[in-house]
Structure formats: structure tokens, C-alpha cells
C-alpha positions in Angstrom: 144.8 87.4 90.9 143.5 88.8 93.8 139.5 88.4 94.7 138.0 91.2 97.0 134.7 90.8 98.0 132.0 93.6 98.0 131.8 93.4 101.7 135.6 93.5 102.2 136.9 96.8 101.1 138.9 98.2 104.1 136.1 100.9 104.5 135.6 100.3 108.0 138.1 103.3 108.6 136.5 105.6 105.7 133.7 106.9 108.9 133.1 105.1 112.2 129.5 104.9 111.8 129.9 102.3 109.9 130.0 98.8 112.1 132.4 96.3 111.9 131.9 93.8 108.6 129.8 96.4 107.0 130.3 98.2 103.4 128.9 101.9 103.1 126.1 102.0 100.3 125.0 104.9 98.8 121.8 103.6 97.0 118.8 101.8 99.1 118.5 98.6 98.4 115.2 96.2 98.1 115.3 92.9 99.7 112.3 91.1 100.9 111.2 87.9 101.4 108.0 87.6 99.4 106.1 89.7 97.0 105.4 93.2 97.7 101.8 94.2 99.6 99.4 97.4 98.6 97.9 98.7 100.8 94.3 100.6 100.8 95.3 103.4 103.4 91.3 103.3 103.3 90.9 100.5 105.4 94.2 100.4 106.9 94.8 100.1 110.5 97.9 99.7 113.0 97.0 98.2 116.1 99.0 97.5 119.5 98.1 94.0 120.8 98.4 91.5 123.7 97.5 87.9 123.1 96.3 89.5 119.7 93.9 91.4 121.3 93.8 95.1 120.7 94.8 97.1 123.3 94.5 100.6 120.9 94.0 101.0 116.9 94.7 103.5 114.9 93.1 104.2 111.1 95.8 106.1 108.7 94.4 109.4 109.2 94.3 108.9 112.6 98.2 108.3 113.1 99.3 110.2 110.4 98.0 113.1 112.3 99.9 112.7 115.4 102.7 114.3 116.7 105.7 113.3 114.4 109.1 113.5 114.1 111.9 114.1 111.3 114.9 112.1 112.1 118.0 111.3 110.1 119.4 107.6 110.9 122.6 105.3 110.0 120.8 101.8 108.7 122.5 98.5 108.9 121.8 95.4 106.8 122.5 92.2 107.7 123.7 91.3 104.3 126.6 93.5 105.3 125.4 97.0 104.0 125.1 100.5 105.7 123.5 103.8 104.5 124.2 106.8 106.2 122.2 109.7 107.0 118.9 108.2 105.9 116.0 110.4 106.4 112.9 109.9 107.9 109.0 110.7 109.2 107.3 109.0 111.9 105.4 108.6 114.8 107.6 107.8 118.2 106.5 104.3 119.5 106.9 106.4 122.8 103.7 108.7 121.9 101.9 105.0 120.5 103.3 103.6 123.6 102.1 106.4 126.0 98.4 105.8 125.4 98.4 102.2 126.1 97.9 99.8 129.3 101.8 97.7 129.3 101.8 94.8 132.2 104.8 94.8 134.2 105.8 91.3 132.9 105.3 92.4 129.0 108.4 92.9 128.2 108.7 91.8 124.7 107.4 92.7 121.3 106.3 90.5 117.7 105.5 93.0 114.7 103.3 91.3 112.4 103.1 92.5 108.8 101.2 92.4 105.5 102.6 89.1 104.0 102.7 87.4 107.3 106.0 88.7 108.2 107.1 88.6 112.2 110.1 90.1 113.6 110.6 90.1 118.0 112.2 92.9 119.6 112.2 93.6 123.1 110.1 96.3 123.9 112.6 98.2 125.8 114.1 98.7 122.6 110.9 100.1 121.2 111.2 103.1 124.2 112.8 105.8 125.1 113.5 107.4 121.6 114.4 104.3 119.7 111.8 103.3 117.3 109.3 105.2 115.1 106.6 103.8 112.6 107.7 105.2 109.6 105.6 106.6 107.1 107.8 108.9 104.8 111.3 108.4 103.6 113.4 111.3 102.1 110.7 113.4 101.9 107.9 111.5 99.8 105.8 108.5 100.8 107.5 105.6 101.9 107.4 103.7 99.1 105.9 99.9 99.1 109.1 98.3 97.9 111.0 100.3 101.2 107.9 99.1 103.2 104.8 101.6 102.9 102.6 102.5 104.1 104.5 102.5 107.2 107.5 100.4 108.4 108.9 99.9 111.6 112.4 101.9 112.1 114.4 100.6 114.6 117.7 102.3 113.2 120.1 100.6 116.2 119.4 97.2 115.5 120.3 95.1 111.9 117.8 96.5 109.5 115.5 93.4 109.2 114.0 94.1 112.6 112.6 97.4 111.4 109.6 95.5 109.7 108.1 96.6 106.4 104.8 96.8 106.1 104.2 96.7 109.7 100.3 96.8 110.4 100.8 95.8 114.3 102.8 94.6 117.7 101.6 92.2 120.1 103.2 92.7 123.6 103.5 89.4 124.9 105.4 88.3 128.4 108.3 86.1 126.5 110.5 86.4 124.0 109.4 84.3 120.9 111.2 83.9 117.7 110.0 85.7 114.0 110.1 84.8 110.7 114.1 85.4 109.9 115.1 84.2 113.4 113.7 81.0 113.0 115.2 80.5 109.8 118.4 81.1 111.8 118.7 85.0 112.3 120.0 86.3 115.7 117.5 86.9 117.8 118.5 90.6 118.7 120.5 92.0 116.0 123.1 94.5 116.8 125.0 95.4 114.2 128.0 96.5 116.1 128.5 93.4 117.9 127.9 91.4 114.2 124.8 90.0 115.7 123.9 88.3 112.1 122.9 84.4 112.8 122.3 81.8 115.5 125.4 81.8 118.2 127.1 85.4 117.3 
């Protein structure tokens, strides 16, 4: 008896948006690795950082009145599924970005996130229409369980990158490892070069 696994089902061919090792999934699934934050939009705050000091902050109202964008992105999971044509509302980390003094030599970014969740990015990555913080998916509130009240959407690199929950990014001068990458995630994550663990 043959044995095909979910994430082997020749469907690589079906649409070549779809990187290589990936299955297409129509659903949106939750994975996370803790229990599930609420937020009171109230009190809550995203900040830009250096050395954890706050180089601008911005309440909800405050950055949910901003210029924002409507974009419709592929997502990639590392655990080897994509969704296609995902929908989205955000602000551009280019207009966050914009307003804020960035050093020469800061050159890479840590989210940090309700739950004390870190993910590193470079911040090149976070520029030139890249990246978004995310505050509606399909149409409605992003949901907590999809990361609300805001996420980080970084829609060209594996999924776990795009931090939920994201409340701010410290720019810092070297690259330092997150939560998953120390646990032995790669620490860029591009899905079309399979970018999934420690020495891809």
C-alpha cells in the first residue's frame, strides 16, 4: 500500500505560486506557540525601538488612522502549507518607517510580541513595499487566533516571521536570533529556497 503524505501531493505544478515542498491550503490554519493574548486596544501601543528605547509610538487610534493599504498576498508556512490570494489591511512599515530617525549601521530588526514572542528580520526586508502591520484580514478584524490586533505581514518570507501579536521592533546594529530561530528555525526564511531550519 502506498503512503502519501499531506505535504507530498505533486501540486507543485497545479500554480507556480506555490514554492517548492509546499501544499496549497484553502482554510487558514492556527498554529502558535503559547496561549492566545487579548488585547485592550485601549491601552494598546506599537512602538519602533533602538536598544528598547522608543524612537516613535503609536496608540490604536492613532495607527489605525494612517494611510493604509489593501493588499492581497500568497502566505507560506513553514510546516509546508501555502494560501493563496490572502487578503489584507495595513499600514506600510515604509509610512512607520518614514517618520523615524534609522542609523546607518541599523540594519536589522527583532519584533517583540504579546506572549514574549521575537522573530529577526533584516530591516531591508521591512522596506520598500515589503511589510505591513496588519490590522484586518478578509475584511473584518484580524482575529486574535490569526494575530490581532495587528500582526506583522511579511508575505515573502516563511510565515512565522510575520509576528502575531506584534506590539513593537527594535532596530538594533546586528542580527540576533528570535524565539523559533533559536530553537533551530532558519534565520531568514525564504520559502522558495526551503529556508525551513538551521543549515538550509
Amino acid at each position: 500500500m502506498a503512503i502519501v503524505s499531506r505535504g507530498f501531493r505533486g501540486r507543485r505544478e497545479v500554480d507556480p505560486r506555490i514554492p517548492p515542498g509546499q501544499y496549497l491550503e484553502r482554510g487558514f490554519p492556527v498554529l502558535s506557540a503559547g496561549p492566545t493574548p487579548r488585547a485592550d486596544l485601549a491601552t494598546w501601543t506599537f512602538s519602533i525601538t533602538a536598544g528598547g528605547v522608543p524612537r516613535a509610538r503609536w496608540t490604536w487610534s492613532e495607527l489605525t488612522h494612517l494611510p493604509h493599504e489593501d493588499v492581497v498576498k500568497d502566505i507560506h508556512c513553514v510546516t509546508k502549507w501555502s494560501k493563496l490570494d490572502s487578503a489584507w489591511r495595513g499600514v506600510s512599515l515604509d509610512t512607520l518607517l518614514d517618520g523615524v530617525e534609522v542609523g546607518p549601521e541599523e540594519q536589522y530588526v527583532m519584533a517583540h510580541c504579546d506572549g514574549g514572542y521575537t522573530t529577526n528580520v533584516p530591516l531591508a526586508d521591512l522596506r520598500g513595499g515589503k511589510a505591513w502591520i496588519a490590522y484586518q484580514y478578509d475584511g473584518a478584524p484580524l482575529a486574535p487566533e490569526h494575530g490581532g490586533p495587528a500582526r506583522l505581514l511579511i508575505p515573502h518570507l516563511y510565515f512565522w516571521k510575520s509576528a502575531k501579536w506584534v506590539r513593537s521592533l527594535d532596530l538594533m546594529t546586528e542580527d540576533a536570533w528570535g524565539f523559533w530561530e533559536r530553537l533551530g528555525y532558519h534565520a531568514y526564511g525564504d520559502p522558495w529556497k526551503e529556508q525551513r531550519y538551521w543549515g538550509d
